[in-house]
N, C-alpha and C positions, 0 to 999 in steps of 0.2 A: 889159240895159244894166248890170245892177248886175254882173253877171258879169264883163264886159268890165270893168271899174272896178278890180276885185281882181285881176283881172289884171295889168292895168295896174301897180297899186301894187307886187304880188309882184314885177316883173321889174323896175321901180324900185330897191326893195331889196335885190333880189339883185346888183343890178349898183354897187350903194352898199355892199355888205359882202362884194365878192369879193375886192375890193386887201387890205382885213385878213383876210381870211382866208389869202391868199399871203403875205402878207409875217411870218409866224408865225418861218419860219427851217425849218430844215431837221430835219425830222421823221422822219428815220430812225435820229436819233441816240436818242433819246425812246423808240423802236420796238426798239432791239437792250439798251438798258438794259432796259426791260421785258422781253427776251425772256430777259437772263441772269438777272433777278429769280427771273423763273416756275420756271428749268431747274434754278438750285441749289436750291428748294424740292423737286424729285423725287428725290434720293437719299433726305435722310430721312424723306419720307413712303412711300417704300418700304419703307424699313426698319419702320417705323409696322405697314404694315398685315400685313407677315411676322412680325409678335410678334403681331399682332392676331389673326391665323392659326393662329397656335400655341398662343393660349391658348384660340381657338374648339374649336381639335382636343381637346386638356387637358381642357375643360369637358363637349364633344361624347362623349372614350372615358369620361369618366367615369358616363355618364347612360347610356350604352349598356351599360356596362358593369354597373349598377344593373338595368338592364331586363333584363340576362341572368340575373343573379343572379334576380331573382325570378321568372322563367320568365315574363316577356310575350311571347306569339306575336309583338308587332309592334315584336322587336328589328331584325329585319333592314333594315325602310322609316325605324327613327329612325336607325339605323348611316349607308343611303345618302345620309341627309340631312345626315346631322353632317359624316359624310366629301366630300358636292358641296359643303356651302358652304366648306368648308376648299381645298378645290382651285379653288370661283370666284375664293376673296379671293389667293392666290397667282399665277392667270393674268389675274386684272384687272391685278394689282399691273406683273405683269412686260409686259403687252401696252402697259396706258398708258406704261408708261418706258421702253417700245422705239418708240412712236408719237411722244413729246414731244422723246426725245432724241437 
């Protein structure tokens, strides 16, 4: 019984706040403002994360570069690592701004 009750009440309310919910105006205007907000934010955070990239790589030859010099065997697995994250942060970079835009 209690169940039927809140029932009840939910589609009361739903049917008492459906007129304000229509009558809001036209939401697609709302919809494309936001969507050019988002889209001019993607240029310079591209550019953001290809500096970001470059100074990973900078940071990356440099330590590698260290590790050669002082003859660590496990120059090779830090090099492929310095060098994957430099090449993820340039194909994220370029995939989400070929996905968004």
């Amino acid at each position: 019984m209690e169940k039927q009750r809140k029932k009840l009440i939910y589609a009361i309310l739903a049917i008492l706040v459906a007129p304000y919910a229509f009558s809001q105006g036209n939401g697609s205007a709302g919809i494309n403002e936001a969507t050019q907000m988002v889209t001019s934010y993607f240029e310079p955070a591209t550019q953001l994360i290809y500096a970001i990239g470059a100074v990973v790589g900078l940071i990356g030859g440099a330590k590698v570069y260290n590790k050669f010099s002082s003859g660590d065997p496990d120059t090779s697995k830090t090099a492929a690592s310095w060098f994957g994250a430099c090449i993820f942060l340039i194909v994220a970079a370029t995939i989400l701004r070929s996905f968004f835009l």
